[in-house]
C-alpha positions, -999 to 999 in steps of 0.1 A, spaced: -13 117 19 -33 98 -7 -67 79 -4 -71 53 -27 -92 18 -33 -81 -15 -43 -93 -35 -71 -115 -62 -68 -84 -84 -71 -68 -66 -45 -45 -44 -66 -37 -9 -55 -24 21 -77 5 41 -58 11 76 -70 39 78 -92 53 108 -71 52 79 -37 73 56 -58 95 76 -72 105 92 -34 107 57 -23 133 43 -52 105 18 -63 110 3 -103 90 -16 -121 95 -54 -113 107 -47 -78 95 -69 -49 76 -51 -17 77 -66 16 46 -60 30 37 -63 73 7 -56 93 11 -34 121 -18 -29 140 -42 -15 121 -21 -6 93 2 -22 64 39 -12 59 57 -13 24 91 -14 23 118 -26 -8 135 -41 18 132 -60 52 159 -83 72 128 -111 77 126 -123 42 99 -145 58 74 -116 50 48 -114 24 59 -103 -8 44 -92 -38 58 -76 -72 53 -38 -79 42 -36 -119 29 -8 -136 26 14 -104 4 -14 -88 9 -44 -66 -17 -67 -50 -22 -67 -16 -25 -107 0 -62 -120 5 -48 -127 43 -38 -94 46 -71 -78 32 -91 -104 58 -72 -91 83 -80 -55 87 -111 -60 65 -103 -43 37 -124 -48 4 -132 -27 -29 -152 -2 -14 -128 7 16 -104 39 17 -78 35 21 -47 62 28 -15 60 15 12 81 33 54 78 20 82 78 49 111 84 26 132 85 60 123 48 67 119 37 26 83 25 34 46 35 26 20 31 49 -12 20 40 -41 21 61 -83 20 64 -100 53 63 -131 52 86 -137 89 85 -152 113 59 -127 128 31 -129 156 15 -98 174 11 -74 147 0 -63 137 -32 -84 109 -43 -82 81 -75 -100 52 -73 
């Protein structure tokens, strides 16, 4: 489990040991869903209708409609967990203390 924060354009930094678990490259594109009170990443999803962005660099940007959503902004935590048996990254708002986590801005 990471615990990171977005930029204020909405980018967030995945650790490179998450993508490389996950099979994600440079220049691949995420599908990214809200569930609940959470966002799923996956590489790949049968509804193609999904939003999408491009993973550069270690980053992508989450949508402003997903951000409004489960008000997320620049100062929120957020944690990032990998489920390498489902190819997808979860990514959801922190509303608790942390202390023990691995944290990067």
């Amino acid at each position: 489990m990471y615990v990171r924060k977005i930029t204020n354009s909405g980018q967030i930094s995945i650790p490179k040991e998450l993508y490389q678990v996950l099979d994600i490259n440079d220049g691949d594109y995420l599908f990214i869903n809200q569930e609940k009170n959470q966002l799923v990443i996956q590489s790949s999803h049968p509804d193609k209708s999904l939003n999408q962005c491009i993973f550069r660099r270690g980053k992508f940007t989450i949508p402003t409609e997903l951000r409004k959503i489960l008000n997320i902004n620049n100062s929120t935590l957020l944690m990032i967990q990998a489920y390498p048996e489902e190819s997808s990254l979860s990514i959801k708002p922190l509303n608790q203390h942390v202390e023990s986590i691995d944290y990067y801005k």
